[in-house]
C-alpha positions in Angstrom: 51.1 127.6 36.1 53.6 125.3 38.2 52.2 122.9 40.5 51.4 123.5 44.0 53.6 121.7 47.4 51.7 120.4 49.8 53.3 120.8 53.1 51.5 118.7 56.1 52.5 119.8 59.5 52.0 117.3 62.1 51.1 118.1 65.8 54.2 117.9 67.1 55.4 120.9 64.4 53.0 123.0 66.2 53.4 122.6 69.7 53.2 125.6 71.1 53.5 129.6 69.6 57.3 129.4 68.8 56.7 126.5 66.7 53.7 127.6 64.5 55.9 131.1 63.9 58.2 128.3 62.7 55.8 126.2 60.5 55.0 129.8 58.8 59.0 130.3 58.0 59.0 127.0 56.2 55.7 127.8 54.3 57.3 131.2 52.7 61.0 129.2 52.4 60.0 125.9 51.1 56.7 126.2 49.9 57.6 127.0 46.2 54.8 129.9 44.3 51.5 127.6 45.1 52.1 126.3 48.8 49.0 124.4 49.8 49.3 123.5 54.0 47.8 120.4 55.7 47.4 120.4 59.6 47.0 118.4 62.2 45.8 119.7 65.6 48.4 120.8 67.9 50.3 118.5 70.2 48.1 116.3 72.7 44.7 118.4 71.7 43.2 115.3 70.2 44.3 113.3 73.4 42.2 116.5 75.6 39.2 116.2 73.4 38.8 112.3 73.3 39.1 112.8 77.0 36.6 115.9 77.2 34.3 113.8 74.7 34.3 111.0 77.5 34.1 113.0 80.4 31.2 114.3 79.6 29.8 111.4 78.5 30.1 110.1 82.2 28.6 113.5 83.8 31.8 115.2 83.6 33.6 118.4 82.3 37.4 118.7 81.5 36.9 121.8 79.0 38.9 124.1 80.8 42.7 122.2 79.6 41.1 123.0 75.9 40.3 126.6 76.7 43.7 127.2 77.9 45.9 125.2 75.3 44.7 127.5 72.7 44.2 130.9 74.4 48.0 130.5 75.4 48.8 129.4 71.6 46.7 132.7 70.5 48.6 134.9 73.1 52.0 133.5 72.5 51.3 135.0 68.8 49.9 138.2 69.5 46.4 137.1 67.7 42.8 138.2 68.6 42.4 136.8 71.9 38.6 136.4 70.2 39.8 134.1 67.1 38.8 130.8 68.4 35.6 132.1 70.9 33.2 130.9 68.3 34.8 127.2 68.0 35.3 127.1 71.6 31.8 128.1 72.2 30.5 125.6 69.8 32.7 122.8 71.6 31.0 123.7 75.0 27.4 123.2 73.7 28.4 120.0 71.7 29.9 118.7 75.4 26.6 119.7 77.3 24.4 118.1 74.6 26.6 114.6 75.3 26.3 115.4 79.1 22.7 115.7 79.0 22.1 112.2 77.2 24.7 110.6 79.2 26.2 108.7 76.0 28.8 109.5 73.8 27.9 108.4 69.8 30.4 108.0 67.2 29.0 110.8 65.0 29.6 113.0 68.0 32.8 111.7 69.2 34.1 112.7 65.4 32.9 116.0 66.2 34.3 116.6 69.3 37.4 115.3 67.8 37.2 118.1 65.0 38.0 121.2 67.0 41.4 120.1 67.4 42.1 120.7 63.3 39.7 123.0 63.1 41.3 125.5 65.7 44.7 124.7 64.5 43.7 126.0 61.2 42.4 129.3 62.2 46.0 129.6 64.1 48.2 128.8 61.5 46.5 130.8 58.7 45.8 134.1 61.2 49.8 133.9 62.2 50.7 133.3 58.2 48.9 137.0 57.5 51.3 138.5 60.6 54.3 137.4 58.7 52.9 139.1 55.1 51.9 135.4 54.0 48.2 136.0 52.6 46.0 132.6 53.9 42.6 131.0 54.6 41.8 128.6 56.7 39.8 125.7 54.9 37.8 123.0 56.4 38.5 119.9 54.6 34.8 119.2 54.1 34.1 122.1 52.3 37.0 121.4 50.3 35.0 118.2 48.9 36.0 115.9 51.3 32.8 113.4 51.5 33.4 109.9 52.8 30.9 106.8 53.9 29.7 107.2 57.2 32.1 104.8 59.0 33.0 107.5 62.0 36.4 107.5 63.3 37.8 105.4 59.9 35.7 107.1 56.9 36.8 106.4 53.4 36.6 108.9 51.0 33.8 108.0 47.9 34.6 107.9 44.7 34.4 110.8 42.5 35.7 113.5 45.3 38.9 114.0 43.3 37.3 116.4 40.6 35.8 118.3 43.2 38.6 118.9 45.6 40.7 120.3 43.0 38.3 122.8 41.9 37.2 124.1 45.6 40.9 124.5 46.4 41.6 126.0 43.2 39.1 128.7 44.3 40.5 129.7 47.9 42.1 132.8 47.7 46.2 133.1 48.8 47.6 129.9 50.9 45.3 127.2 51.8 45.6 126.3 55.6 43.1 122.9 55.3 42.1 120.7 58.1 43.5 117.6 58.3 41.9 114.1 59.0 38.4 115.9 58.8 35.6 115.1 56.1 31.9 114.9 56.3 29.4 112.2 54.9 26.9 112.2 52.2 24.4 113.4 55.3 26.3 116.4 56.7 27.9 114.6 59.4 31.1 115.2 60.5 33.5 112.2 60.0 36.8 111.2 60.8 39.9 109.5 58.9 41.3 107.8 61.7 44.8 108.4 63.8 47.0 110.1 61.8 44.5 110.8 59.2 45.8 114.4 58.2 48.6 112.4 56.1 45.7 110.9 54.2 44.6 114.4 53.3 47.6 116.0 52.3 48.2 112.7 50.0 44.4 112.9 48.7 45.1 117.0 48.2 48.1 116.1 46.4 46.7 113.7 44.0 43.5 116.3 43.4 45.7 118.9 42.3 48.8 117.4 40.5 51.0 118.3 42.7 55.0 118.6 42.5 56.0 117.6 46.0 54.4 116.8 49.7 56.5 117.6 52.0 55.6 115.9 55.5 57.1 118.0 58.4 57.5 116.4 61.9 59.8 116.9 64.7 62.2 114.0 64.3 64.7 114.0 61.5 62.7 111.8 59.1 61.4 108.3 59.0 63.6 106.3 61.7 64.9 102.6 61.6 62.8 102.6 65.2 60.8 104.2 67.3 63.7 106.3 69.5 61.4 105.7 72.8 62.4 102.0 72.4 65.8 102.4 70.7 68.1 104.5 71.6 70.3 104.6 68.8 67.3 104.4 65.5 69.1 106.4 63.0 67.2 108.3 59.7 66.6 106.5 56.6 67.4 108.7 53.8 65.3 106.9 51.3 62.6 104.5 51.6 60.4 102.9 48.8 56.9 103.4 49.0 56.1 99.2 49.6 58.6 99.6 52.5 56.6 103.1 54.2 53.5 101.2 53.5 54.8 98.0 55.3 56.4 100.1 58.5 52.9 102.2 58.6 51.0 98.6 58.5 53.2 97.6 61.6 52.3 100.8 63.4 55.3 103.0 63.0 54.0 106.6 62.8 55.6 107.1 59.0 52.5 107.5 57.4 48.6 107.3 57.6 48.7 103.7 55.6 46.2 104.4 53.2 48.0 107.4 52.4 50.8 105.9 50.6 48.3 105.1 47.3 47.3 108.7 46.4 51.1 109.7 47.6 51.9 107.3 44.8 49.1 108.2 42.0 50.3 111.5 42.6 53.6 111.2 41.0 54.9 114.1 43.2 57.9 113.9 45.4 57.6 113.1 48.7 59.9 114.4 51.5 59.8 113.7 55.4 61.3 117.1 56.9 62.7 118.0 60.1 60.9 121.0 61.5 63.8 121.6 63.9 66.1 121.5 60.8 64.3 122.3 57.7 67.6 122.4 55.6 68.6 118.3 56.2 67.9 116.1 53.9 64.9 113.9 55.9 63.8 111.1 54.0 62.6 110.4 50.2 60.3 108.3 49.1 60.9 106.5 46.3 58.8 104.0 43.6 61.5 101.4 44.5 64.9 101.8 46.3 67.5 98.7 45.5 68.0 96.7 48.8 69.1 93.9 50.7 68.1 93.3 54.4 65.7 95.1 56.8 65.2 98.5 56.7 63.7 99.3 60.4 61.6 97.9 62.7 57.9 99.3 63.4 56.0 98.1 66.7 52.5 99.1 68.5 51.5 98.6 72.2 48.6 97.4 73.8 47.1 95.2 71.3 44.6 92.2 72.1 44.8 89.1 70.5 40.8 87.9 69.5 40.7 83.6 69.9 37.6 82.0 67.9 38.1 78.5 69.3 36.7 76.9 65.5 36.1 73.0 64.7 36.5 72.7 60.7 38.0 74.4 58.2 34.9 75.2 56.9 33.8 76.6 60.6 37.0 78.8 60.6 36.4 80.2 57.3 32.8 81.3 58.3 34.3 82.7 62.0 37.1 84.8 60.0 34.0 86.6 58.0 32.0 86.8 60.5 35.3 88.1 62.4 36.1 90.8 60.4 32.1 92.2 59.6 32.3 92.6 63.1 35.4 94.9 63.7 34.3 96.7 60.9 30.8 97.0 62.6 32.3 98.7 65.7 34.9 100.3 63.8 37.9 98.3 64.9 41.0 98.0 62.1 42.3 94.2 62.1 45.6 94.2 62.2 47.4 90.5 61.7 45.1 87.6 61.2 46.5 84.1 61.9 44.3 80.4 61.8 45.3 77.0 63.0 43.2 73.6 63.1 41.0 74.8 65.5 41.2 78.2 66.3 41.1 82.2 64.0 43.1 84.6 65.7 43.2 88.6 65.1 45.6 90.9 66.7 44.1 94.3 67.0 44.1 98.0 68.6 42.7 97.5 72.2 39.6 99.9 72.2 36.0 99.5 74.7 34.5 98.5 71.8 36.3 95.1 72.0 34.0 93.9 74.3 30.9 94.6 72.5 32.8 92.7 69.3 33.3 89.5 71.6 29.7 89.5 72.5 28.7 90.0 69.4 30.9 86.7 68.2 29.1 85.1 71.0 31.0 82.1 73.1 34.0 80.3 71.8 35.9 83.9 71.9 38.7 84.9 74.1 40.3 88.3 74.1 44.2 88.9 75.3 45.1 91.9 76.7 48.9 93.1 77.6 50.7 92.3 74.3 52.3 94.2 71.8 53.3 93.3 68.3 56.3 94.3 66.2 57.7 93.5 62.9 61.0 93.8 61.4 60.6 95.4 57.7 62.2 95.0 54.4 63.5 92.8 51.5 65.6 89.3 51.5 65.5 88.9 55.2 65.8 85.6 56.3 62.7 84.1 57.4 63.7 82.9 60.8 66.5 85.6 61.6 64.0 87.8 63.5 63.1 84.9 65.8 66.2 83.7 66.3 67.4 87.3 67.5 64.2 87.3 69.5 65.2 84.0 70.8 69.0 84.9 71.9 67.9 88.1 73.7 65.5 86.1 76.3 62.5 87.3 74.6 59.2 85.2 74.8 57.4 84.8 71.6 53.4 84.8 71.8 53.0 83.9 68.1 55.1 84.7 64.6 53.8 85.5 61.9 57.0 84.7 59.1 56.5 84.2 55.3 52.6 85.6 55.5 53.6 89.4 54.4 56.7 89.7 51.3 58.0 92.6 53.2 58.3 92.0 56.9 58.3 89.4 59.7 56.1 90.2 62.6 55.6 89.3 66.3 53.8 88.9 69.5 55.2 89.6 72.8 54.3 90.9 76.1 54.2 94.3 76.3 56.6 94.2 79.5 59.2 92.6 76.7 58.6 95.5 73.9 62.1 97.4 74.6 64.0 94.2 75.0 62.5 92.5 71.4 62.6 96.0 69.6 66.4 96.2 70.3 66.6 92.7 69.5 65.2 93.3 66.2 67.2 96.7 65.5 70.6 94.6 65.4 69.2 93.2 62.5 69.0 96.7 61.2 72.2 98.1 62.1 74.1 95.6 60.4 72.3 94.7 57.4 73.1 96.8 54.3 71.5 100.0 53.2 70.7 100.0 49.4 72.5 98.2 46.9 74.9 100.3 44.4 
């Protein structure tokens, strides 16, 4: 029996009606005989549903945008104007449940969050059986998806492998799976994070052996920049795994970064495709890929910097663990982690929890709001040629962080500065050399 593709379709892939009718064309095209499909929830629906989730939290309803996104989806495709009522009508008494407490808690946040996939799902398989295409829609967690109970950033336990392969080995016709959904040992629904339907198509892949993942997004493969900040970031046709893991660590939206690992156990190919274009070549990732110089540049916005004013080394070794137990307490992913003589610094994702994580730490703890932090990625780069660049263009740099990671250099500004450094940066790009013969 040949192996199976996985094809993950991002939110962006399936935007709106014409789009999904478009996402089912590359299924029956590119799919090979055993397509498995990943998806995400359609564009901006996570964004409606984290702020439904809060809303209501506050005494609110904003339900209605979320009614209407998919009803028009489901018209624009000529489905059962009844397909979703049941997940919709679920959603609504999850919403009046959090409006009646007045608080929002993670394990119900990760619920409300769910629909988004969930719903998608049910689209994409119902409009795969009007083009002939026979489907399911699967939710991950009944797939064997069971993770700790770290809501919002679950990890998958050990041991799920075995079990995902043979529950998806059982679903009749093409498996339409949620994304970036899972459930813990409990029954609660759980979360993999931002981005987190890439760690289930790698995971799926892994499970089942198979041949190729093809990741299908609406730019033309994995880019030297974000084009927002850079006008003129061009495709990078192929890209070793350390250097997608290094861009994803930086916060450029290449891949979930704890998706690159089952990617890799997989042994499958793995393709970024152009939904607009399904016939270019996108980007490959490779186990290695001969190269001198950087290969792109990967930034993130509105990070806080977290000061623990420390007196001895052995006082900043104690606040650094007692640091990073405390993100991981409320959830919070450290990002870069720098230490001087008398002060541990963190630069992380600016979330409310923050301020419950500096009380927590108690006094001696300042957070630094307005920054952003980018990095310029890949092999033999000179260690000071990113600051120097930064340097020539006018740019202000907060803190550098050269020589700590083999595969990039990295950087705090002010976010007012991020357009000006990430052009800075991409010169280096543009004129360093691709791959080596």
């Amino acid at each position: 029996m040949p192996s199976p593709h996985v094809l993950k379709f991002g939110g962006a892939a399936l935007a709106d009606g014409p789009a999904i009718l478009r996402a089912c064309a590359i299924v029956r095209e590119h799919g090979g005989s055993r397509p498995i499909v990943v998806v995400s929830a359609a564009l901006g629906v996570t964004d409606l549903l984290e702020a439904a989730a809060a809303a209501a939290a506050r005494g609110g309803c904003e339900l209605e945008r979320i009614r209407l996104r998919h009803r028009t989806l489901v018209r624009q495709l000529g489905l059962d104007p009844e397909l979703l009522d049941r997940h919709l009508g679920e959603l609504t008494r999850l919403l009046e449940q959090v409006r009646r407490s007045g608080r929002l808690a993670p394990s119900e946040r990760d619920f409300a969050l769910s629909f988004g996939e969930r719903m998608s799902a049910r689209i994409v398989a119902r409009a795969l059986r009007r083009t002939g295409v026979a489907a399911t829609p699967v939710d991950a967690f009944d797939l064997g998806f069971t993770t700790d109970s770290n809501h919002g950033s679950a990890r998958l336990e050990e041991g799920a492998l075995a079990a995902i392969r043979a529950a998806t080995e059982e679903v009749p016709g093409v498996a339409v799976v949620t994304g970036f959904l899972a459930k813990d040992r409990r029954g609660n629904l759980t979360t993999l994070g931002r981005n987190g339907s890439d760690l289930t198509a790698s995971i799926i892949a892994e499970a089942v052996g198979a041949a190729e993942i093809q990741f299908w997004k609406a730019v033309g493969g994995v880019m030297t920049a974000d084009p927002a900040l850079v006008e003129d970031a061009a495709v990078i046709e192929r890209l070793s795994f350390a250097e997608a893991a290094e861009l994803a660590f930086h916060g450029a939206s290449v891949l979930h970064p704890a998706a690159v690992a089952p990617a890799l156990r997989a042994c499958a190919r793995v393709r970024f495709c152009d939904v607009r274009d399904p016939r270019s070549p996108g980007t490959r990732l490779e186990r290695s890929v001969p190269r001198q110089g950087p290969v792109g540049i990967a930034a993130r916005r509105g990070v806080v910097r977290v000061d623990l004013d420390v007196e001895t080394p052995e006082r900043r070794a104690r606040r650094l663990v007692e640091l990073f137990a405390t993100l991981e307490a409320f959830g919070v992913a450290p990002g870069l982690v720098v230490s001087s003589a008398d002060r541990a610094s963190a630069i992380v994702p600016d979330t409310p929890a923050l301020e419950r994580v500096a009380s927590r730490l108690g006094d001696g703890v300042r957070l630094t709001r307005g920054l952003a932090s980018l990095a310029l990625v890949g092999p033999g780069t000179a260690l000071d040629a990113g600051l120097e660049r930064l340097r020539a263009a006018g740019v202000a740099v907060r803190a550098a962080f050269l020589g700590e990671r083999e595969l990039s250099q990295a950087f705090l500004v002010a976010e007012g500065d991020l357009r000006a450094a990430a052009r800075a940066l991409h010169g280096a790009v543009a004129v360093s050399p691709r791959t080596v013969p």
